[in-house]
py3Dmol code that shows the C-alpha trace and the ligand (Angstrom):
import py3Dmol

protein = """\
ATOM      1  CA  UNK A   1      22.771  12.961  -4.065  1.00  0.00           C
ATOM      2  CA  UNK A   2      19.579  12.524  -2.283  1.00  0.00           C
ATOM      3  CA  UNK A   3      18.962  15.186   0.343  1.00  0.00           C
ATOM      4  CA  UNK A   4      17.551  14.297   3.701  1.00  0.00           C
ATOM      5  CA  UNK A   5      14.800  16.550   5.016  1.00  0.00           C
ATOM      6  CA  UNK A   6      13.599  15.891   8.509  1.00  0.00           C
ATOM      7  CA  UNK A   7      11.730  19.397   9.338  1.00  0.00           C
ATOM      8  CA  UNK A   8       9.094  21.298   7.757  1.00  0.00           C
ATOM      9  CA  UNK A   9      11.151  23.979   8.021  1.00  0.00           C
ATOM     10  CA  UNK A  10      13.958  22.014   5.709  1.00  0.00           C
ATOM     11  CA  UNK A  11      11.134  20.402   3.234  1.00  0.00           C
ATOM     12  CA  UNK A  12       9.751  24.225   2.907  1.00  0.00           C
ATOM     13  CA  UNK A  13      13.178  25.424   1.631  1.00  0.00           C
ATOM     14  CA  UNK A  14      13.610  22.581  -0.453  1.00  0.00           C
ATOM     15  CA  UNK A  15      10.429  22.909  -2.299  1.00  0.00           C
ATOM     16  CA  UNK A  16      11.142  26.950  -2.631  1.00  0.00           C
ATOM     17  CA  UNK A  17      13.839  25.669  -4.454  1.00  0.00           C
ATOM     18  CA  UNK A  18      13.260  23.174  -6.532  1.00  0.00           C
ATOM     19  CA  UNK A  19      11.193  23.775  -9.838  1.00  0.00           C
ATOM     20  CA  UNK A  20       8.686  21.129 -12.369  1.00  0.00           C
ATOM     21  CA  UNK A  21       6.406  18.689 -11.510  1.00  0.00           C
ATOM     22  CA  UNK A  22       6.920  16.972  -8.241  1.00  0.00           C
ATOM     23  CA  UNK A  23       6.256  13.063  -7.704  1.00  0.00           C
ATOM     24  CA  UNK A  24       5.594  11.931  -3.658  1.00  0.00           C
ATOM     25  CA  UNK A  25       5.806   8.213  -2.984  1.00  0.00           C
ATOM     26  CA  UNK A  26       4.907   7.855   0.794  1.00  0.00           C
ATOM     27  CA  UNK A  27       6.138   5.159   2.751  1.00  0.00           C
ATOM     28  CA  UNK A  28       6.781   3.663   6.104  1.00  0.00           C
ATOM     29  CA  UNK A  29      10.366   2.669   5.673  1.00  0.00           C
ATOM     30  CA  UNK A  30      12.013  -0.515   5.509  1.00  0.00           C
ATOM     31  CA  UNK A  31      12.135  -0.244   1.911  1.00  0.00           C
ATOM     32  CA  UNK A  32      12.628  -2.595  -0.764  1.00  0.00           C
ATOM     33  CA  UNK A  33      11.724  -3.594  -4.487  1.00  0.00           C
ATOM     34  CA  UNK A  34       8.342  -2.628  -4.367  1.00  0.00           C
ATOM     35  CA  UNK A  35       9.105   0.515  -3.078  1.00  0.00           C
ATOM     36  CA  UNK A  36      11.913   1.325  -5.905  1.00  0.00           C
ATOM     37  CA  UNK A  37       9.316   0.640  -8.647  1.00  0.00           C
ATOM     38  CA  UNK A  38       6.866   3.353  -7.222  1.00  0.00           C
ATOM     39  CA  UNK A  39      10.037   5.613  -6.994  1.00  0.00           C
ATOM     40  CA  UNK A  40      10.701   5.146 -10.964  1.00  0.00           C
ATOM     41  CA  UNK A  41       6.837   5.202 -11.655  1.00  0.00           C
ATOM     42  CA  UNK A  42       7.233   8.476  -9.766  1.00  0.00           C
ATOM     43  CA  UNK A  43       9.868   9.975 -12.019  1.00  0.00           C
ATOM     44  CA  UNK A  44       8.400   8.565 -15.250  1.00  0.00           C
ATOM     45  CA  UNK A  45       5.256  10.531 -14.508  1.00  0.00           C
ATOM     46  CA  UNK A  46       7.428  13.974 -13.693  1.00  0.00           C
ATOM     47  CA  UNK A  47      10.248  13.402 -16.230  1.00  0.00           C
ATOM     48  CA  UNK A  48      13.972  14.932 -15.475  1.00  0.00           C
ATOM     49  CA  UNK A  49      12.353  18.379 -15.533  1.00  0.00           C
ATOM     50  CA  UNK A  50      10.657  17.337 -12.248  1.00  0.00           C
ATOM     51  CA  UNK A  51      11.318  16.093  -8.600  1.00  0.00           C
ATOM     52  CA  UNK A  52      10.864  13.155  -7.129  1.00  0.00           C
ATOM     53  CA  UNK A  53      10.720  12.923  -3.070  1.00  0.00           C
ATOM     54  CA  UNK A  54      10.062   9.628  -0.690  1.00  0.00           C
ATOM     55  CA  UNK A  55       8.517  10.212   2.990  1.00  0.00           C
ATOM     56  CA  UNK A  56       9.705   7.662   5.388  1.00  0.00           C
ATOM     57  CA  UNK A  57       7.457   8.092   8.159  1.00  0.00           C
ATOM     58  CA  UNK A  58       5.575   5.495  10.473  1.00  0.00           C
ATOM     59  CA  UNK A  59       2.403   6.936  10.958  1.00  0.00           C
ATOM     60  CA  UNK A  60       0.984   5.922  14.398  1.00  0.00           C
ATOM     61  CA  UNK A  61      -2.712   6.822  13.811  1.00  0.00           C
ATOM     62  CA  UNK A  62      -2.986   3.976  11.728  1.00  0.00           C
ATOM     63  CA  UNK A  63      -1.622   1.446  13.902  1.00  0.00           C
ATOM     64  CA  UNK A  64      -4.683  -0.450  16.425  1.00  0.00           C
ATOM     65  CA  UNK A  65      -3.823  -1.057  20.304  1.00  0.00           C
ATOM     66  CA  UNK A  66      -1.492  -4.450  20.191  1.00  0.00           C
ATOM     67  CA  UNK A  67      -0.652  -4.055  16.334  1.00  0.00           C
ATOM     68  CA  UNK A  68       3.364  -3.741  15.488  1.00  0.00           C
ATOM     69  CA  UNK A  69       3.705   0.242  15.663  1.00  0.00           C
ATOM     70  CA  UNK A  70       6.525  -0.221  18.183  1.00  0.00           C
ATOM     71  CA  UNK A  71       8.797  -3.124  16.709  1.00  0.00           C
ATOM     72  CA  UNK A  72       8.095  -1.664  12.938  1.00  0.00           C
ATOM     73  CA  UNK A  73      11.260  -1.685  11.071  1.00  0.00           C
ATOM     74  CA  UNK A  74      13.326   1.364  11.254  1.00  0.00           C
ATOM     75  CA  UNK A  75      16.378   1.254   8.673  1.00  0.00           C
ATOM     76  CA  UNK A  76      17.040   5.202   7.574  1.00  0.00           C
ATOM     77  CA  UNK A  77      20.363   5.249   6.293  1.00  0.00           C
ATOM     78  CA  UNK A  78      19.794   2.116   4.349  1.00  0.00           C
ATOM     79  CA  UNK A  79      16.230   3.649   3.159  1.00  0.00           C
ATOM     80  CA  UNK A  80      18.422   6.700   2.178  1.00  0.00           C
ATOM     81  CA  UNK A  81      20.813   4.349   0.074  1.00  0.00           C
ATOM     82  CA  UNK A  82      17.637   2.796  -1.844  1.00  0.00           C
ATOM     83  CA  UNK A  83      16.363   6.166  -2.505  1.00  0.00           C
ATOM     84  CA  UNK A  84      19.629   7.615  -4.124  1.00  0.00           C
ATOM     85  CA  UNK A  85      20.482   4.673  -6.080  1.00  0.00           C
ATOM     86  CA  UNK A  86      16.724   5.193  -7.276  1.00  0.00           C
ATOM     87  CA  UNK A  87      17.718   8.820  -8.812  1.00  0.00           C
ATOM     88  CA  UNK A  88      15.088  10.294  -5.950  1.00  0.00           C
ATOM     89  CA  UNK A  89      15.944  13.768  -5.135  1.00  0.00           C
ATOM     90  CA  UNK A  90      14.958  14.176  -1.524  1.00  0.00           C
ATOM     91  CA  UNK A  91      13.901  12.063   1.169  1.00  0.00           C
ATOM     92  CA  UNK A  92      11.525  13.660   3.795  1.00  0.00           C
ATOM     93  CA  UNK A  93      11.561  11.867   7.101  1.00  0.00           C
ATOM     94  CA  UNK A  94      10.080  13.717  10.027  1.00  0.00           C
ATOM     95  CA  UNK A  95       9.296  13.282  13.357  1.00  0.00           C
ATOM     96  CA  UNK A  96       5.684  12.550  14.264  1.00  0.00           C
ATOM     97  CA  UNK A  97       5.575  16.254  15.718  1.00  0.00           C
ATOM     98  CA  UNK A  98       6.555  17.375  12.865  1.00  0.00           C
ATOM     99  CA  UNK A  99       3.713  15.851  10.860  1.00  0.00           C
ATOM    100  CA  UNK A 100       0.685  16.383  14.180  1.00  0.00           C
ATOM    101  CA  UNK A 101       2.096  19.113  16.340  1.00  0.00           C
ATOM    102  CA  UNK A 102       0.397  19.952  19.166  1.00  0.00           C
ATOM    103  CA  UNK A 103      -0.726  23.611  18.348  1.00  0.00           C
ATOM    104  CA  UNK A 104      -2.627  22.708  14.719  1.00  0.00           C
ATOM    105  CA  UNK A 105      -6.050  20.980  14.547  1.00  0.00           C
ATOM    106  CA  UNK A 106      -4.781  17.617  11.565  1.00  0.00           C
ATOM    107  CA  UNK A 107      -8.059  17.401   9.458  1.00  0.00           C
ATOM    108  CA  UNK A 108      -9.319  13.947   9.171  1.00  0.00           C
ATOM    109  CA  UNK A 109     -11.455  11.917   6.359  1.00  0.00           C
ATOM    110  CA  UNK A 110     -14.427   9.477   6.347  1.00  0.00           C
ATOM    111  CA  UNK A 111     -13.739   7.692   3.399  1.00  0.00           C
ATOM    112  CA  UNK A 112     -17.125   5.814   3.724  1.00  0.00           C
ATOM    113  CA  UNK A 113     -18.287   2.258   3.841  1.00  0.00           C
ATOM    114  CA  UNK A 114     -15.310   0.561   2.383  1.00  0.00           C
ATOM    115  CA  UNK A 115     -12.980   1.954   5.178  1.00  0.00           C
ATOM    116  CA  UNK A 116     -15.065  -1.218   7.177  1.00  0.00           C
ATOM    117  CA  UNK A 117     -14.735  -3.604   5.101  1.00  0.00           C
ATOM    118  CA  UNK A 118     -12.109  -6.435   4.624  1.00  0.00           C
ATOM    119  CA  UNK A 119      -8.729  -4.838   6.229  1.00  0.00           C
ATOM    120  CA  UNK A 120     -11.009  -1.868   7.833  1.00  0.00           C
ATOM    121  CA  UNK A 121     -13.368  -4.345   9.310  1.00  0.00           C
ATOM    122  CA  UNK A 122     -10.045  -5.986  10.922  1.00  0.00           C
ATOM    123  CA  UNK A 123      -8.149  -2.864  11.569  1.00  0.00           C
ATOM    124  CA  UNK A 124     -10.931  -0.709  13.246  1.00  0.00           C
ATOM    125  CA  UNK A 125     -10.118   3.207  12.097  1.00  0.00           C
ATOM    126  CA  UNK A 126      -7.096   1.908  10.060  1.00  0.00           C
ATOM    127  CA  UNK A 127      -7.958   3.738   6.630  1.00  0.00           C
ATOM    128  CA  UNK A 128      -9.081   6.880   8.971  1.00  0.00           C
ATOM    129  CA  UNK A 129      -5.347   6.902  10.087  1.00  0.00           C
ATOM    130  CA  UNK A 130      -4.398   6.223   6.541  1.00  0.00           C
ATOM    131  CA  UNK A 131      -6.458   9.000   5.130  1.00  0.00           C
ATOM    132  CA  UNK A 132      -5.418  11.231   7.399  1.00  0.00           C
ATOM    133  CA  UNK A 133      -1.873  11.250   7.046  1.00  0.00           C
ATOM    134  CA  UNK A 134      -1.842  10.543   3.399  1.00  0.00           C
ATOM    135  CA  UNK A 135      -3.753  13.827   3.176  1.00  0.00           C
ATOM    136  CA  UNK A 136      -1.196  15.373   5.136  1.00  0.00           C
ATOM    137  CA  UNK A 137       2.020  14.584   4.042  1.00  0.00           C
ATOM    138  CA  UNK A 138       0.850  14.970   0.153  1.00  0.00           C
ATOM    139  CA  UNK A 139      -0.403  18.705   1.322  1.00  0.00           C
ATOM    140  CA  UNK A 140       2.878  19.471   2.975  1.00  0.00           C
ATOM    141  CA  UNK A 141       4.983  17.863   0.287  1.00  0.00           C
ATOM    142  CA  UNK A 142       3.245  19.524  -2.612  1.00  0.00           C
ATOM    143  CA  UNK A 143       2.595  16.775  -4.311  1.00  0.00           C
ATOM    144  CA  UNK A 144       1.298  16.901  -8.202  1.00  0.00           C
ATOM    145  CA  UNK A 145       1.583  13.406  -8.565  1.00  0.00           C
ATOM    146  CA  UNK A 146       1.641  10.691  -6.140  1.00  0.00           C
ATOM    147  CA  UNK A 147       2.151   6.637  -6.447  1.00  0.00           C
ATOM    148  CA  UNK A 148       0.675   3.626  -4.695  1.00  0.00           C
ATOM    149  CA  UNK A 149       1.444   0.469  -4.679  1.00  0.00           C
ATOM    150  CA  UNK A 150      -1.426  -2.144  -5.572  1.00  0.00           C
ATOM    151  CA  UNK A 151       0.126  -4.204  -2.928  1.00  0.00           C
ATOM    152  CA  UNK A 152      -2.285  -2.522  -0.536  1.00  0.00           C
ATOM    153  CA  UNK A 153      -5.420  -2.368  -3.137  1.00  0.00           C
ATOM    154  CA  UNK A 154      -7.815  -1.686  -0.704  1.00  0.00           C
ATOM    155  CA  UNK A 155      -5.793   1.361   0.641  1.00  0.00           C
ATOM    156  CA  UNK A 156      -5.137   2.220  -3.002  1.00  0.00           C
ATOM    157  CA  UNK A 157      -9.064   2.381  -4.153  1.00  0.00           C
ATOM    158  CA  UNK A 158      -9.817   4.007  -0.881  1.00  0.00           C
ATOM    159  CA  UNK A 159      -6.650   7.301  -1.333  1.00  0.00           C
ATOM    160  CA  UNK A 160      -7.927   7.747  -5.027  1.00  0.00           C
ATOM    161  CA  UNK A 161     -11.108   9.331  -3.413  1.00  0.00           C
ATOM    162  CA  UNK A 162      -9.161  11.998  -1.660  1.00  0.00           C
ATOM    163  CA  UNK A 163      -8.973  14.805  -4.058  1.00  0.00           C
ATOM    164  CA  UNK A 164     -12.840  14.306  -3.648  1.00  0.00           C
ATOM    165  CA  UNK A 165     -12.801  14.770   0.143  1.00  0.00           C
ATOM    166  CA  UNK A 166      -9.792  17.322   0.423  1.00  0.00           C
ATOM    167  CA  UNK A 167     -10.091  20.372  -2.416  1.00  0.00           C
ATOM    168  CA  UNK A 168      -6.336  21.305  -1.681  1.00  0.00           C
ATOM    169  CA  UNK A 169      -5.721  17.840  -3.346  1.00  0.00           C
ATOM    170  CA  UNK A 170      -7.867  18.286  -6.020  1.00  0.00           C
ATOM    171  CA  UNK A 171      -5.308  18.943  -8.923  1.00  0.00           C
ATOM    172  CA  UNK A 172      -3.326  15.648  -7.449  1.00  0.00           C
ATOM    173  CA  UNK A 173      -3.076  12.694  -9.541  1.00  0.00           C
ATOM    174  CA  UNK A 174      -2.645   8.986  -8.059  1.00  0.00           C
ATOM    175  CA  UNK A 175      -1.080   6.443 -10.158  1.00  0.00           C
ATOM    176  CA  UNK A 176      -1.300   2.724  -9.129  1.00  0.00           C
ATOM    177  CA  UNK A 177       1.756   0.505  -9.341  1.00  0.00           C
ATOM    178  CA  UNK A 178       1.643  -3.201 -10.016  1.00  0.00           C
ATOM    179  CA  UNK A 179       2.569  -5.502  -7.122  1.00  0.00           C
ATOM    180  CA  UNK A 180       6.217  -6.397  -7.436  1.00  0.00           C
ATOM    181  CA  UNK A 181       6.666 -10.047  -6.104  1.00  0.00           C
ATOM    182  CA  UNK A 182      10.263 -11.664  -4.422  1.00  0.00           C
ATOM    183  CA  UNK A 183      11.534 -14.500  -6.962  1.00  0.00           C
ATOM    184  CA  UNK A 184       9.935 -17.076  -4.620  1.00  0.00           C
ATOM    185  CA  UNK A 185       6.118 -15.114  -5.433  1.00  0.00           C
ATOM    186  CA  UNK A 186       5.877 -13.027  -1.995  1.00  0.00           C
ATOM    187  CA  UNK A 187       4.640 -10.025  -2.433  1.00  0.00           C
ATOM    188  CA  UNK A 188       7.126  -7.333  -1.310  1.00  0.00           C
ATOM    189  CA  UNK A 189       6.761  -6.253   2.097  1.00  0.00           C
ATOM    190  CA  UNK A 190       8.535  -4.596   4.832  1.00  0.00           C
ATOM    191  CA  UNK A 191       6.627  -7.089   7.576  1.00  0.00           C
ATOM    192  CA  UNK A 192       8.253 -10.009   5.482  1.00  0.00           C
ATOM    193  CA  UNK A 193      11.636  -9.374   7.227  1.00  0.00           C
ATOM    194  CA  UNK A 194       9.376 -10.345  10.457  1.00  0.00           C
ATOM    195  CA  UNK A 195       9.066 -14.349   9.254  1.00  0.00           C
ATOM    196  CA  UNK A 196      11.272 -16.744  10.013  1.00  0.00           C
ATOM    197  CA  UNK A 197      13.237 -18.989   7.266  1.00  0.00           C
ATOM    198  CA  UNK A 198      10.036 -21.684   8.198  1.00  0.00           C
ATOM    199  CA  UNK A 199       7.607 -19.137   8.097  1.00  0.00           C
ATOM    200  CA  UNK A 200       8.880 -17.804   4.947  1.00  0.00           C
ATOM    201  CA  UNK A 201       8.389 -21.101   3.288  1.00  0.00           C
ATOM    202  CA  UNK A 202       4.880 -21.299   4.866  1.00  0.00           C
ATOM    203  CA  UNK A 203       3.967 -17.741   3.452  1.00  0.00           C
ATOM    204  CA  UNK A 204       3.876 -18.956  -0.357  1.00  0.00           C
ATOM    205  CA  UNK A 205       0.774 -20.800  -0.353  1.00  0.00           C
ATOM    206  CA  UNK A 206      -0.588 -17.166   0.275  1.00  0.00           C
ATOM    207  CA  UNK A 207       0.620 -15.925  -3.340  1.00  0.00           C
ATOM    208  CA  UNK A 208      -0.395 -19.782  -4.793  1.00  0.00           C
ATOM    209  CA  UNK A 209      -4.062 -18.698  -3.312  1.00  0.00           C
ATOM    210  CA  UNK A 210      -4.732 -15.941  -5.377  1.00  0.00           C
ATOM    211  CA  UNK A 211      -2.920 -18.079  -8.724  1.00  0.00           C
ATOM    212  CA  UNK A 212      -5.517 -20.553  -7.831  1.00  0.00           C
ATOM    213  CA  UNK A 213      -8.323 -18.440  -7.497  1.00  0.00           C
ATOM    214  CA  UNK A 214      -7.477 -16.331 -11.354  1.00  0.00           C
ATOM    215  CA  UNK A 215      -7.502 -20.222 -12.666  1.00  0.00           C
ATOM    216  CA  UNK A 216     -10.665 -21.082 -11.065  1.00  0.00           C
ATOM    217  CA  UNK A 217     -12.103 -17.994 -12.074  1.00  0.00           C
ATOM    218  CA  UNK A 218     -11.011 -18.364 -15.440  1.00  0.00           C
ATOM    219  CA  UNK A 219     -12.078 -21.641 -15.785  1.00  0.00           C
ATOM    220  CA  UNK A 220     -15.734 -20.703 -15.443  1.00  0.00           C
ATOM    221  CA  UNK A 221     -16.037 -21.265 -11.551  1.00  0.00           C
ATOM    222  CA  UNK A 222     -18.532 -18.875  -9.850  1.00  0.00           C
ATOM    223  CA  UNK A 223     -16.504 -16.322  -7.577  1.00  0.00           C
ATOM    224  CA  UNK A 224     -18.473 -17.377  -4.720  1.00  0.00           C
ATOM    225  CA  UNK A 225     -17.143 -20.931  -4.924  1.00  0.00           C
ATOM    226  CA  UNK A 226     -13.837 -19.743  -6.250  1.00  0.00           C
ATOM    227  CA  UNK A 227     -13.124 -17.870  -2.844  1.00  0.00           C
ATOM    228  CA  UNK A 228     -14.373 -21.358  -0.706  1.00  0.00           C
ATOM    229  CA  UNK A 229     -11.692 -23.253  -2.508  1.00  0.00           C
ATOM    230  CA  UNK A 230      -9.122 -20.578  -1.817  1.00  0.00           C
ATOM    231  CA  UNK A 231      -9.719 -20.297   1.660  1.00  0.00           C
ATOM    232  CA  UNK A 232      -9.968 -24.010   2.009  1.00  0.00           C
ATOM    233  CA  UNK A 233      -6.783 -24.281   0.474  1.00  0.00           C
ATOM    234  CA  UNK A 234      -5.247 -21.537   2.617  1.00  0.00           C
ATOM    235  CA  UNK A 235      -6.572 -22.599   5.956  1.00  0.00           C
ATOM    236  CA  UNK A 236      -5.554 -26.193   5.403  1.00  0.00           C
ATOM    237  CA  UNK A 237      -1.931 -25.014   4.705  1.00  0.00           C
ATOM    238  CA  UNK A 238       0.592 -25.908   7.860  1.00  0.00           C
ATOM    239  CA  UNK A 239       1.059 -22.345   9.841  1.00  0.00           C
ATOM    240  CA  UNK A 240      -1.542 -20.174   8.107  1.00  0.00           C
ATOM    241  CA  UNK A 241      -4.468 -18.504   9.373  1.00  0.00           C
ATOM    242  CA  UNK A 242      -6.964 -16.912   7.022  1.00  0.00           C
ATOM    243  CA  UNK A 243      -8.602 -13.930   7.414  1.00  0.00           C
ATOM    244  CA  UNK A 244      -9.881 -13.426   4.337  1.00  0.00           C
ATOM    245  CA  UNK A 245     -10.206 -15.021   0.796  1.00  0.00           C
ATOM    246  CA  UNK A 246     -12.676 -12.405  -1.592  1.00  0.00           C
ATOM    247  CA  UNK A 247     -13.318 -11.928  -4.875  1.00  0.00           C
ATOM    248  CA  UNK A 248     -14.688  -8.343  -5.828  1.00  0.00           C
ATOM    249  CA  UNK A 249     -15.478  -6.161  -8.654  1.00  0.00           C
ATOM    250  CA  UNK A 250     -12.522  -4.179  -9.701  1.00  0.00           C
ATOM    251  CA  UNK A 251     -13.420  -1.268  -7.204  1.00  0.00           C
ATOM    252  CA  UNK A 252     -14.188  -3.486  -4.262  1.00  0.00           C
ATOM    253  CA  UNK A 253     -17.730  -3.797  -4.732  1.00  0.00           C
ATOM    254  CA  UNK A 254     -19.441  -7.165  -5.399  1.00  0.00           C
ATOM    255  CA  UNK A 255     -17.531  -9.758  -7.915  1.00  0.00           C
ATOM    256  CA  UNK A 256     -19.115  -9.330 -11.531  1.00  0.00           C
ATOM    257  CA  UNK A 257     -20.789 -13.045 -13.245  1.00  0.00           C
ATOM    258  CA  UNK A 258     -18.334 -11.930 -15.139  1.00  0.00           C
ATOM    259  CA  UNK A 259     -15.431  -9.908 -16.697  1.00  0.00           C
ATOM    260  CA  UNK A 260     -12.572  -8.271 -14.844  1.00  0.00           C
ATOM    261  CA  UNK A 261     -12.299  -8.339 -11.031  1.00  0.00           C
ATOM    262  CA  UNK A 262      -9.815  -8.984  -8.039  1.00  0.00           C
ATOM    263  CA  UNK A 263      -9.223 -11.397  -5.499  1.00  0.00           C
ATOM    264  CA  UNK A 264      -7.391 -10.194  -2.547  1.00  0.00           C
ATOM    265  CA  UNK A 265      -6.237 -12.588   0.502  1.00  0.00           C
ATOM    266  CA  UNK A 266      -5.269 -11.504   3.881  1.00  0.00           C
ATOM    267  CA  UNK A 267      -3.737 -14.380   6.163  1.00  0.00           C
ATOM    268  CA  UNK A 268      -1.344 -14.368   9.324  1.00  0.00           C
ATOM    269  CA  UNK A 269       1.808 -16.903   9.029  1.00  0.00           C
ATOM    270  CA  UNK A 270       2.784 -16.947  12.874  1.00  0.00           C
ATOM    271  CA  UNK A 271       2.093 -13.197  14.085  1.00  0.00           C
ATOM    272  CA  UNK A 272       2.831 -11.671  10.885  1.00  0.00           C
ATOM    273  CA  UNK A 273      -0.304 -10.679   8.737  1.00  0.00           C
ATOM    274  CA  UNK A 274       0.357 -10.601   4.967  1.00  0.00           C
ATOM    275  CA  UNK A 275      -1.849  -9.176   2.273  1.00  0.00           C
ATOM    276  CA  UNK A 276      -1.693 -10.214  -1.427  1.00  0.00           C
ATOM    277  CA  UNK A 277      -4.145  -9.597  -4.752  1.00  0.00           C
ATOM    278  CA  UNK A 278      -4.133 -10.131  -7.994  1.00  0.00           C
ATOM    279  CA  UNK A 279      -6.538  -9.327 -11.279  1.00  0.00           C
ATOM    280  CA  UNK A 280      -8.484 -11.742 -12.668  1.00  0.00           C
ATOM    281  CA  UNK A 281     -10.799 -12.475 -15.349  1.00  0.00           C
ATOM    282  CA  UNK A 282     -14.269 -14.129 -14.884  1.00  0.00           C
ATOM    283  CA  UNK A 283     -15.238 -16.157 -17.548  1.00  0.00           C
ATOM    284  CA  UNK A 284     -18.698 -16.792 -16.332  1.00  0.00           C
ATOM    285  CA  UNK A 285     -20.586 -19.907 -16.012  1.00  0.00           C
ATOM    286  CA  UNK A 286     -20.480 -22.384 -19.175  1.00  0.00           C
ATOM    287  CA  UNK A 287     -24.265 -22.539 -20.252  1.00  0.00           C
TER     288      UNK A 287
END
"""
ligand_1 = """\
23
AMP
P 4.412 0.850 3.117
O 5.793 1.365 3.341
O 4.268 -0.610 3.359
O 3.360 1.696 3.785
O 4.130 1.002 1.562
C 4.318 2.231 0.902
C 3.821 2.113 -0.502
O 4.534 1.075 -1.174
C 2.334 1.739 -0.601
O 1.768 2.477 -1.681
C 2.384 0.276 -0.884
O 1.245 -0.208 -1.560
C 3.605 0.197 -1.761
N 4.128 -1.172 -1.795
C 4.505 -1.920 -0.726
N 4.891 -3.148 -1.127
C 4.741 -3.180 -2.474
C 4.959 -4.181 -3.475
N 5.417 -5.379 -3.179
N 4.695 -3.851 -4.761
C 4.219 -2.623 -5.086
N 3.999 -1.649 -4.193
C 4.253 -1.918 -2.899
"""
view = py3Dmol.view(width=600, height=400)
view.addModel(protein, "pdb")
view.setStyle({"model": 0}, {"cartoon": {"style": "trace"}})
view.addModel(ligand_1, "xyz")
view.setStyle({"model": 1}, {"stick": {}})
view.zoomTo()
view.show()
């Protein structure tokens, strides 16, 4: 059985008594498939000797004036039912004064220039908020190994400089998780339960953006004109707006001539905004 924890007082107990390497997977809730995959990357890194725990908490400092904070998902006891048919051992789910309270100073992070670029440069002091709680709930949870989905591959490059920036993280490991797609090619996500059956429908050309940026790519297009064709492609589509269409070097910095590298695409599909990314290869010019 999965034990619910929703104090610090109750997650302190817990972790006096539990013993081996602990896995944290941190999420907002709502979960589904892509979730479940960072839960068993979780306990293949710790093993049966070890825990695995899942925070379900949506964190409001990383949620801009006007963004969905309020009308997030909330879905605990079916979160709770994910989590145990995943084999995780605790679920902590606090209350946000459990996680600020008033009395203690919450450190925060400047995770540098690419906090303002691409989702940063949309979500003003998004991957502050991000940081910041991340930091948090992996210090209170104990964590000794922690999983991230590459869904959000901007968020993951941006966490893996943490035990840099926070010395009580230092000895904490972060594992990236492939993004784990719906049979239709949607990424996983818990705003996808926010589109309508039309919308739905609309949303694949976002996935067929990035598939048609790795061929381009790989077909010895420049990046540069690679991402004009994508975006073309995506803002022509009925019910999209882009925000976004890049290629970049594996660690978000400019794309390669060529070798590996990532294009990532962020579009809305009514008011739902959607991220997706994928790996690609450039092959270069043809002399
Ligand atoms: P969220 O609950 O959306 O904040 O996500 C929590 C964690 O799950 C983050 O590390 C996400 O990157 C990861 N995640 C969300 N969707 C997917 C997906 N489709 N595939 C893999 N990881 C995902």
């Amino acid at each position: 059985m999965t034990v619910v924890l929703h104090t610090r007082a109750e997650l302190r107990a817990w972790l006096d008594r539990t013993r081996g390497p602990r896995g944290v997977v941190l999420t907002m809730g709502a979960l589904h498939d892509g979730h479940v995959a960072l839960m068993r990357a979780a306990r293949a890194e710790v093993g049966d000797a070890g825990t695995v725990l899942v925070t379900v908490f949506v964190n409001p400092t990383q949620f801009g004036p006007g963004e969905d904070f309020t009308r997030y998902p909330r879905t605990l006891d079916d979160d709770v039912a994910r989590c145990t048919a995943a084999g995780v051992d605790a679920v902590f789910a606090p209350d946000v004064h459990e996680v600020y309270p008033e009395d203690e100073e919450v450190p925060t992070y400047d995770p540098g220039p690419l906090a303002d670029d691409l989702e940063g440069a949309i979500r003003p002091g998004h991957f502050v908020g991000v940081l910041t709680v991340v930091a948090r709930l992996l210090r209170l949870t104990e964590a000794d190994v922690t999983c991230f989905g590459e869904k959000d591959y901007q968020q993951l490059a941006l966490v893996r400089r943490l035990p840099e920036l926070e010395p009580a993280l230092a000895q904490c490991r972060f594992v990236g998780v492939p993004i784990v797609r719906d049979a239709d090619g949607l990424a996983g996500s818990s705003r996808n339960r926010y589109l309508t059956a039309e919308e739905r429908v609309q949303a694949l050309v976002i996935p067929e953006s990035v598939r048609l940026v790795r061929e381009l790519c790989a077909d010895g297009i420049p990046a540069a004109q690679a991402e004009r064709v994508g975006r073309g492609f995506l803002s022509t589509s009925p019910g999209v707006t882009v925000d976004y269409v890049v290629v970049r070097s594996e660690t978000l910095g400019p794309a390669p001539v060529a070798g590996p590298a990532r294009v990532l695409v962020a579009a809305r599909v009514g008011t739902t905004r959607l991220l997706d990314n994928g790996p690609i290869e450039i092959r270069g010019v043809r002399p």
